[in-house]
C-alpha positions as CSV (number, residue, x, y, z in Angstrom):
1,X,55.2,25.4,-41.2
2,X,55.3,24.3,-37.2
3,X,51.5,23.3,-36.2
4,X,50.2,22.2,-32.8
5,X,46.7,20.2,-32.3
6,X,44.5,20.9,-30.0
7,X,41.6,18.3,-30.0
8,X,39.2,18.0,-27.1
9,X,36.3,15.4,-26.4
10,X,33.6,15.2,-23.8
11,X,34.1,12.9,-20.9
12,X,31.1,10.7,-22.5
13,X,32.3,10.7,-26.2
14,X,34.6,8.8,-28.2
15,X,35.5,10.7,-31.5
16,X,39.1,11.6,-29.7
17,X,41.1,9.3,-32.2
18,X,39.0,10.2,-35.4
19,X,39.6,14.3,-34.5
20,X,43.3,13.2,-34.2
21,X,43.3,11.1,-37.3
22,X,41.8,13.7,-39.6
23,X,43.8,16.8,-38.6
24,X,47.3,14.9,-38.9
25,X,46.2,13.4,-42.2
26,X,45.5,17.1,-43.1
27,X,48.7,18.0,-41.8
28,X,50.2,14.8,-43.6
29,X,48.5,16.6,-47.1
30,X,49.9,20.3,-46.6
31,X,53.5,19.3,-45.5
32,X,52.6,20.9,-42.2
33,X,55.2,20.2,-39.5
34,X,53.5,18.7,-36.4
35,X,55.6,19.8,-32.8
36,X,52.7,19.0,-30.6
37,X,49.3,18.0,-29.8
38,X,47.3,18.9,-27.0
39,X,44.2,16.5,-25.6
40,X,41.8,17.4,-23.3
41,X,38.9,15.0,-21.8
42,X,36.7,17.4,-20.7
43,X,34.0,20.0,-21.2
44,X,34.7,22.5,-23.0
45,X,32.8,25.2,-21.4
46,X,35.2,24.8,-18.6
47,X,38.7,27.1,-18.2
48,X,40.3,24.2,-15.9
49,X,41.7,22.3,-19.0
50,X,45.5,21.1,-18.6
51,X,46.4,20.7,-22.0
52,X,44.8,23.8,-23.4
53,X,46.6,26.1,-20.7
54,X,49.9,24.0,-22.2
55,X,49.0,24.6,-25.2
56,X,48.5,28.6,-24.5
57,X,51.7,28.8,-22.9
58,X,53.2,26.9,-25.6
59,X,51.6,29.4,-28.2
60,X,53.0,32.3,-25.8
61,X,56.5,31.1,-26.7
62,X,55.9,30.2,-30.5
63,X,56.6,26.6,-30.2
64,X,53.9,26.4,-33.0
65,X,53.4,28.8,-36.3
66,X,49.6,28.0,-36.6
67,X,47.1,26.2,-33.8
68,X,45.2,23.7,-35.7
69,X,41.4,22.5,-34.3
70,X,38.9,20.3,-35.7
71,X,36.0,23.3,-34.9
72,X,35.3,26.1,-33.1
73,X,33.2,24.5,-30.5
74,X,36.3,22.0,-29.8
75,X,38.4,25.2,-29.0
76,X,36.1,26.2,-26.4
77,X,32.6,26.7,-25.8
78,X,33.3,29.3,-23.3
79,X,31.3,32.5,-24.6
80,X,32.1,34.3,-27.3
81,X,33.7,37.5,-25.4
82,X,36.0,34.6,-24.0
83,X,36.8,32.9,-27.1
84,X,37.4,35.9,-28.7
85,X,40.1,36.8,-26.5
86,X,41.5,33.2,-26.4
87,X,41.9,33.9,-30.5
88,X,43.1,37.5,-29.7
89,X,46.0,36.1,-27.7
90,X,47.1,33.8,-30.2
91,X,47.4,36.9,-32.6
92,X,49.3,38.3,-30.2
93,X,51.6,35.9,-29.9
94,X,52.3,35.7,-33.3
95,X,50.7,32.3,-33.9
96,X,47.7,31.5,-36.4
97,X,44.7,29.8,-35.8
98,X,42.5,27.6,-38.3
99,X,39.6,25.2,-37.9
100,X,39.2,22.3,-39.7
101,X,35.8,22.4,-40.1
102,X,35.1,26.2,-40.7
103,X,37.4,27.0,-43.3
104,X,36.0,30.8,-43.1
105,X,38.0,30.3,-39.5
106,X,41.2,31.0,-40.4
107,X,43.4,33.7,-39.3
108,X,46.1,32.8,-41.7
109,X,43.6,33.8,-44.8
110,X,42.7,36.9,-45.9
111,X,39.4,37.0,-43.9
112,X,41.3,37.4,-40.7
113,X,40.0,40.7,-39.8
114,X,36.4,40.1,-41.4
115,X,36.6,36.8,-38.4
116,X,37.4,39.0,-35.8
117,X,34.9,41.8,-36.7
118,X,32.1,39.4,-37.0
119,X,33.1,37.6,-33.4
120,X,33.1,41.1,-31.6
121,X,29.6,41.6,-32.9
122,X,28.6,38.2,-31.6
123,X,30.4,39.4,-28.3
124,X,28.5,42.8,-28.1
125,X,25.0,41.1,-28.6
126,X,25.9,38.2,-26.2
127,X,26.7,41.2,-23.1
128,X,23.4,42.8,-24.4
129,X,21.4,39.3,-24.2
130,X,22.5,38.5,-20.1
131,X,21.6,42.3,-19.7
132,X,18.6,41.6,-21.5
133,X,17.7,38.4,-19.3
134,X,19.2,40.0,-16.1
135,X,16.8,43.1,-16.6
136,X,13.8,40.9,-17.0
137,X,14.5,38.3,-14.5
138,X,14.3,42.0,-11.8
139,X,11.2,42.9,-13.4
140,X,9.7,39.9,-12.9
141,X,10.8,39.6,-9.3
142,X,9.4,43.2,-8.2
143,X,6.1,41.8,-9.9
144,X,6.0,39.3,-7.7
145,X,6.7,41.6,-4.5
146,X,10.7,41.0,-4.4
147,X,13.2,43.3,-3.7
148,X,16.6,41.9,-4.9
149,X,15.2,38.6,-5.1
150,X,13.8,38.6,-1.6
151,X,10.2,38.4,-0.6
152,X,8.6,41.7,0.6
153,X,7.3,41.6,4.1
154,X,3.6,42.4,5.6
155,X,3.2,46.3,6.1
156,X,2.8,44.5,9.8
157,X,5.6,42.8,10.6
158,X,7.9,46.2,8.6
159,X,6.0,48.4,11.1
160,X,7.1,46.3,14.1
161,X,10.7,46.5,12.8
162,X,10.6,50.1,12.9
163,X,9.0,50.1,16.5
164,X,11.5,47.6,17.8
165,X,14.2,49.3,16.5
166,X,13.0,52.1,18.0
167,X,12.9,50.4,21.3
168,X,16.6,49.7,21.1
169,X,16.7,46.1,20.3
170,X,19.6,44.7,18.0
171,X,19.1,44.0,15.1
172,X,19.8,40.2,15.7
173,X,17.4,40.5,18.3
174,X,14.7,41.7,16.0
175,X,15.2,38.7,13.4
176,X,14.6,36.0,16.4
177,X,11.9,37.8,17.5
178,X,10.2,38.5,14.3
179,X,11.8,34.9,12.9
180,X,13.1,36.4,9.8
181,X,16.8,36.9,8.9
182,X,19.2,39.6,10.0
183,X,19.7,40.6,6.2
184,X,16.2,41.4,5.7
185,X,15.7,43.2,8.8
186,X,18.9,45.4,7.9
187,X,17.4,45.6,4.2
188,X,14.3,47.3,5.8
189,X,15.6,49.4,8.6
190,X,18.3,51.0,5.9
191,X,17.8,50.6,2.5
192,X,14.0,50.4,1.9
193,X,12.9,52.4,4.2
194,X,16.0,54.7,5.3
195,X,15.7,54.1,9.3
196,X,17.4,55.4,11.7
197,X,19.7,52.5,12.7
198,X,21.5,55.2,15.4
């Protein structure tokens, strides 16, 4: 059995070398065939990481029967609608996929599609959880008197848009007259209030 390694430590950690020790010593034990590893430095919340996108493109031409990691949360810690897609390509590759840590990972077992299952779940409730937060964090701002996160103006200085507008200044002459930006004074004039911008 052909196995790549993909280990990957935080800039400010050192447990590289032990990740790397175990998983060849568990190769070592199952007569698993090491063709490559693949070390990254780096977050892992990040998609700019040169030996995983290797290692990807390496899986893409089955160089490797089976991508070995120590855990999940070495893999990636991209979200879960992002690792589930990572682990959906290797399937579609042809290649395998097993942590170390989580033996319950492991696409090579006969939980493959129970894995799967339960990680599109997670996914579903993460999208419903931002949705969630983005909904509230709206809410909240129109409690506060925003509108798309901007403040609302005085009914004073919105009447005087109107009646400069109606004057024929520009709408950039409006915000340096009335000292407020060129965004807000369009958000008023159209979108709020509907004006006339003819």
């Amino acid at each position: 059995m052909k196995i790549g390694i993909y280990a990957r430590i935080s800039k400010d950690s050192s447990d590289n070398q032990n990740q790397l020790m175990i998983l060849r010593d568990y190769c070592k034990s199952m007569n698993y065939e090491i063709v490559d590893e693949y070390n990254d430095v780096i977050s892992g919340g990040t998609s700019k990481r040169p030996a995983f996108n290797q290692m990807m493109k390496d899986a893409s031409k089955r160089k490797f029967d089976i991508l070995l990691f120590f855990a999940l949360d070495r893999f990636t810690r991209e979200d879960t609608r992002k690792t589930i897609q990572y682990l959906q390509m290797l399937e579609d590759y042809g290649v395998s996929y097993k942590s170390f840590t989580e033996q319950y990972i492991d696409s090579s077992g006969i939980f493959k599609d129970v894995i799967i299952a339960l990680l599109s779940t997670l996914a579903k409730q993460e999208k419903v959880r931002i949705s969630e937060r983005v909904q509230a964090g709206l809410s909240k701002a129109r409690q506060q008197g925003r509108i798309g996160g901007r403040p609302s103006l005085e009914a004073v200085k919105i009447n005087k848009i109107k009646k400069l507008k109606n004057q024929g200044m520009s709408i950039v002459a409006i915000s340096k007259e009335l000292k407020i930006s060129r965004g807000t004074v369009y958000l008023y004039l159209n979108k709020k209030y509907n004006f006339n911008l003819s």
